[in-house]
C-alpha positions in Angstrom: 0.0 0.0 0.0 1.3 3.3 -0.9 0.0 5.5 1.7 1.6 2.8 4.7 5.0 2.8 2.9 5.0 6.9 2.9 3.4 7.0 6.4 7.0 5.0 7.9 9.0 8.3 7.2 6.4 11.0 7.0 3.1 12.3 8.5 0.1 12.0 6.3 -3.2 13.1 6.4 -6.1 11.8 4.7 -9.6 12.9 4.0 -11.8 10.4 2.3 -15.1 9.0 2.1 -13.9 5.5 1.1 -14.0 3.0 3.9 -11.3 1.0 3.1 -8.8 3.8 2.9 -10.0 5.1 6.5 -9.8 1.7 8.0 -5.9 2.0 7.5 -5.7 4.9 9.3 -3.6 4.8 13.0 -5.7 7.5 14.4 -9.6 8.7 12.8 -10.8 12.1 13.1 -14.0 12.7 11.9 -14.8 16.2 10.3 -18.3 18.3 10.7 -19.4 21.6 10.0 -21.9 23.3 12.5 -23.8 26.5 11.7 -23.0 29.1 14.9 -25.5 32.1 14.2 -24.3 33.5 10.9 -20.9 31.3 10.6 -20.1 28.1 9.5 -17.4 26.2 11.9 -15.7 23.4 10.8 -14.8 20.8 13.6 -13.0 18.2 14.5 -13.4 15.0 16.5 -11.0 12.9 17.5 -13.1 8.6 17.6 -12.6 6.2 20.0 -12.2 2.5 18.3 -16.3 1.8 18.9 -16.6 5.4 17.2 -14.3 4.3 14.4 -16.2 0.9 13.7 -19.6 3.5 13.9 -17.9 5.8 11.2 -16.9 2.8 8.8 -19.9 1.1 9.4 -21.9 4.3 8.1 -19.3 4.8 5.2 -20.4 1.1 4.3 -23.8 1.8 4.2 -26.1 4.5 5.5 -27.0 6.0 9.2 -28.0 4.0 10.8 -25.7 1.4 10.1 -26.9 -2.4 9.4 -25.5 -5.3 11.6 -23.9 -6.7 8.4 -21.9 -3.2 7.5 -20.3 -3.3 11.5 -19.4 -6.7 11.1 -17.7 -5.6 7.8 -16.4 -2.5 9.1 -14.6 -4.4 12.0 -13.4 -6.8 9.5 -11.7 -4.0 7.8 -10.2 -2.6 10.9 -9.6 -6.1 12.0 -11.3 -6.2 15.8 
């Protein structure tokens, strides 16, 4: 995998909407924006591993996820 060869000697961020790339990932941040009166603020959160499974899960399928898409998306993150 490209991106785990570069990650040995660099950083590397990643924004994606593809489960498989995400489930690599040593630490997941998911990314909102929030409308705060007038302004738009973008946020992040930093997910626990349940959080993680939550966020692939969804990227799988929809919100709420199905059983099948958490069994996949722990399969992918291999827990």
């Amino acid at each position: 995998n490209i991106l785990r060869k570069l990650s040995n000697g660099h950083q590397v961020i990643s924004i994606t909407h593809s489960p498989q790339i995400a489930s690599k990932a040593d630490v997941h941040y998911f990314v909102y924006k929030r409308i705060k009166g007038e302004r738009t603020i973008t946020a992040l959160q930093k997910l626990e591993l349940e959080e993680r499974i939550n966020a692939i899960a969804t990227m799988l399928s929809q919100s709420p996820p199905s059983d099948s898409a958490i069994a996949n998306a722990r399969e992918l993150l291999r827990v």
